[in-house]
N, C-alpha and C positions, 0 to 999 in steps of 0.2 A: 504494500500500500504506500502511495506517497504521501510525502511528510506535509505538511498544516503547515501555513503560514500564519501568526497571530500580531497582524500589522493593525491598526487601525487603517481602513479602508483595502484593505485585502481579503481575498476572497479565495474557499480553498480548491483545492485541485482535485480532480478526481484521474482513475485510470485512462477513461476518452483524453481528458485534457496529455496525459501523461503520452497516449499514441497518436495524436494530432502534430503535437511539440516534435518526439523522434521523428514521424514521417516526413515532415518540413524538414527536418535537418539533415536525413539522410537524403531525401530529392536535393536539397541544395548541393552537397558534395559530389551526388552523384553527375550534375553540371558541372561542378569543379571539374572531376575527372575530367569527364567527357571534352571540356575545354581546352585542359592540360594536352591528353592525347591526341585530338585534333578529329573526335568523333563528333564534330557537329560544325554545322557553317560560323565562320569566323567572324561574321560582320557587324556593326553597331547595334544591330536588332536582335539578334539574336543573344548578346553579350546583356544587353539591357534587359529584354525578357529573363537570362537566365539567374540575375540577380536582385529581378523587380522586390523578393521576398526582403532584401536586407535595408536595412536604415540607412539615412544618408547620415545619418548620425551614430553610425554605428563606429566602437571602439572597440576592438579584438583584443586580447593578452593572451600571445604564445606563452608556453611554461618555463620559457626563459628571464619572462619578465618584459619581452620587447611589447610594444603596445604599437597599433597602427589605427590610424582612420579608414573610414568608406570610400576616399580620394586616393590615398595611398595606396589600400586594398586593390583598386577596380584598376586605379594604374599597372602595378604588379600584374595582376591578373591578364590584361589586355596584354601587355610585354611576353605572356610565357605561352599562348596559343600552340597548339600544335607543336610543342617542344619535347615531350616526352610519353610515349608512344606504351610506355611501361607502365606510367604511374598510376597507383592505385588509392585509394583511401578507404577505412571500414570505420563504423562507428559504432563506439559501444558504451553502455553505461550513463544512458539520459536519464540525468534527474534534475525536473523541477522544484527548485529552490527557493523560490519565491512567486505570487502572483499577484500582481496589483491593476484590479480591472482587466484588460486586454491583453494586458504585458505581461510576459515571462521571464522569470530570471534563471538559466537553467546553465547547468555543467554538462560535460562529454568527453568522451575522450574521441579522438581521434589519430589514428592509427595507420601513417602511410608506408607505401613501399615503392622503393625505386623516387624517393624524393630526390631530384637532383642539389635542390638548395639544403636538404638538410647537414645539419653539423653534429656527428660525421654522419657521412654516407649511408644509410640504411637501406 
C-alpha cells in the first residue's frame, strides 16, 4: 500500500494513483530510448510531442547531486538523437511520496545500459 501524505491541503494516494504515476514514467523513458536510439523521427514535433508530459519548470537531480533544468534537459536531449543505437533504460521502484492536489512528488530509480555519458561506463 502506498504511504499517506498528512500535509494540510494534500490529498492521499491510492494504488490507481500509484499505476497512472509509473505508466507516465515508464512511456516517458520509453521516448527517451526510442530518441537516444534513433527509433522514431527526429524533428521538432515529434521531440515536443515526446516531452509535452514534463514541466517547463521542471528541475531533475541525478544521484550525483548535478541538478538541471527543462532548457538544459530538452537541449541535451535534442544534441544526442540517434546517437546510441544500444541504449537502454528500465525503471523500477515508483513511489509516490507526496500529493498535493494534481501534483506528485515521486522517487524511481532508473537503470541504464550502454549509457555513453555515464561515469564510468556501464
Amino acid at each position: 500500500m502506498l504511504e499517506h501524505a498528512h500535509v494540510k491541503g494534500t490529498t492521499t494516494t491510492t494504488d490507481r494513483d500509484l499505476n497512472r504515476v509509473r505508466d507516465a514514467i515508464v512511456a516517458q523513458h520509453e521516448f527517451f530510448t526510442k530518441w537516444v536510439r534513433g527509433e522514431c523521427a527526429g524533428d521538432d514535433a515529434t521531440f515536443d510531442a515526446g516531452v509535452r508530459r514534463l514541466s517547463a519548470e521542471l528541475i531533475g537531480i541525478m544521484p550525483g547531486g548535478k541538478a538541471f533544468t527543462f532548457d538544459a534537459f530538452s537541449q541535451y536531449m535534442r544534441s544526442i538523437y540517434a546517437s546510441n543505437p544500444k541504449f537502454r533504460i528500465k525503471i523500477r521502484n515508483v513511489a509516490i511520496r507526496h500529493r498535493i492536489g494534481p501534483v506528485f512528488v515521486v522517487n524511481y530509480d532508473e537503470w541504464e545500459r550502454d549509457a555513453k555519458d555515464s561515469t564510468p561506463a556501464n
